[in-house]
C-alpha positions in Angstrom: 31.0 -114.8 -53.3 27.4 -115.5 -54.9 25.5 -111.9 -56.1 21.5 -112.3 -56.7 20.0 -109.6 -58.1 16.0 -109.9 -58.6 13.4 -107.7 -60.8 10.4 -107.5 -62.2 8.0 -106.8 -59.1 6.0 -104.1 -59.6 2.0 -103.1 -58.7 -0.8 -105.3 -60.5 -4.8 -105.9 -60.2 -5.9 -108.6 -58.9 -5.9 -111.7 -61.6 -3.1 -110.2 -63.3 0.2 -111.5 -63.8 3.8 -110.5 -63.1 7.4 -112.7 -64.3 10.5 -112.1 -61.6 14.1 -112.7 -62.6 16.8 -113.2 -60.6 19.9 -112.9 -62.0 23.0 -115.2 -60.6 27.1 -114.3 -60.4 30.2 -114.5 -59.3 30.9 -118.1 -57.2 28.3 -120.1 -58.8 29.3 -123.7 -59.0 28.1 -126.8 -57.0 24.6 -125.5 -56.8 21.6 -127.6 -55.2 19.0 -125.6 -55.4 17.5 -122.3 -56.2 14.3 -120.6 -54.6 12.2 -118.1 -54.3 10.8 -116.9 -50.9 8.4 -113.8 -49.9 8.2 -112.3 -47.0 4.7 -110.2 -46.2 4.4 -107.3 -43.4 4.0 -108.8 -39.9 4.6 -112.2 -41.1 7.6 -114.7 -41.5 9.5 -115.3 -44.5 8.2 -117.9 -46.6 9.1 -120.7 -49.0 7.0 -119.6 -52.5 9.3 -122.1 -55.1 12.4 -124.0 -55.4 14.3 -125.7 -58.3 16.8 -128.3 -57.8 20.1 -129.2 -59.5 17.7 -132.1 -61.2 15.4 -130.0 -62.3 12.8 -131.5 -59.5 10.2 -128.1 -58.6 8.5 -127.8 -54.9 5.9 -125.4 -54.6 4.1 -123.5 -51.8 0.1 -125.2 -51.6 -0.9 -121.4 -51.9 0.7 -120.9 -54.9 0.0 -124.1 -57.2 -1.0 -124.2 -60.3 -1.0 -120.3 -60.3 3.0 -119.7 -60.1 6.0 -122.1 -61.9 9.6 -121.5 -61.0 12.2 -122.6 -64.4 16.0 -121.6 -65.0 18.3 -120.8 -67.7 21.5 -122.2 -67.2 23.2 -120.4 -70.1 22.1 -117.3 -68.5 22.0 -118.3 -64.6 18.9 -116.6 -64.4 16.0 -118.4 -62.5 12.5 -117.0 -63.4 9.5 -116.8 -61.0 6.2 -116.8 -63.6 3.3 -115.7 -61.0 -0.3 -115.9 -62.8 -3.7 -115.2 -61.3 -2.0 -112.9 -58.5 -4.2 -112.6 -55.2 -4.0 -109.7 -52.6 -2.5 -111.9 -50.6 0.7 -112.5 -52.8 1.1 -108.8 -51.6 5.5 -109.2 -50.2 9.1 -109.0 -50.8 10.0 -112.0 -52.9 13.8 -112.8 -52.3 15.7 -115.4 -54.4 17.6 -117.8 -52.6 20.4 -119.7 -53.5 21.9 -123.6 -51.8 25.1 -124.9 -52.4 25.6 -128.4 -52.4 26.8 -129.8 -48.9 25.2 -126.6 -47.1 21.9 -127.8 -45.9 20.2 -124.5 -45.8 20.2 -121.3 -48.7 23.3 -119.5 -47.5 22.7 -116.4 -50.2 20.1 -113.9 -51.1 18.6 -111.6 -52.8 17.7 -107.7 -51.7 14.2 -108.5 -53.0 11.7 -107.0 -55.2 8.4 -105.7 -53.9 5.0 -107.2 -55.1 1.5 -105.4 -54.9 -1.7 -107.4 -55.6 -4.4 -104.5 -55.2 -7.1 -103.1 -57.4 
């Protein structure tokens, strides 16, 4: 089994800045990609960044220039830098993970809450 464990959300100001970890263990091998997704009330869950096992990045349009996704490998920790936060960054970011051969992210996160307000 795969365990994702996130933190760092918290409450900020608008234009602020926040850094979210997500810390992988247990069955990680064979790993295709990593992401991160939020999910904001009344709305769907949504794609925010993803990493891949070549070190290729994706990013939501809303989010860049403003957010960058990057791993540690050594500590199988993917970090989620979010600058120049906007109200409506206001969710539950989950980290994701994709084994190789799966086609879709078969493990998650429990999600760490994040509050753009003044």
């Amino acid at each position: 089994q795969v365990q994702l464990v996130e933190s760092g959300g918290g409450l900020v100001h608008p234009g602020g800045s926040l850094r979210l970890s997500c810390a992988a263990s247990g069955s990680i091998f064979n790993i295709h990609a990593m992401g991160w997704y939020r999910q904001a009330p009344g709305k769907e869950r949504e794609v925010v960044a993803c990493i891949f096992n070549d070190d290729s990045k994706k990013y939501a349009d809303s989010v860049k220039g403003r957010f960058t996704i990057s791993r540690d490998n050594a500590k199988n920790t993917v970090v989620l830098q979010m600058n120049s936060l906007k109200p409506e960054d206001t969710a539950v970011y989950y980290c994701a993970l994709q084994r190789v051969g799966e086609g879709r992210y078969g493990y998650w996160g429990q999600g760490t809450q994040v509050t753009v307000s003044s």
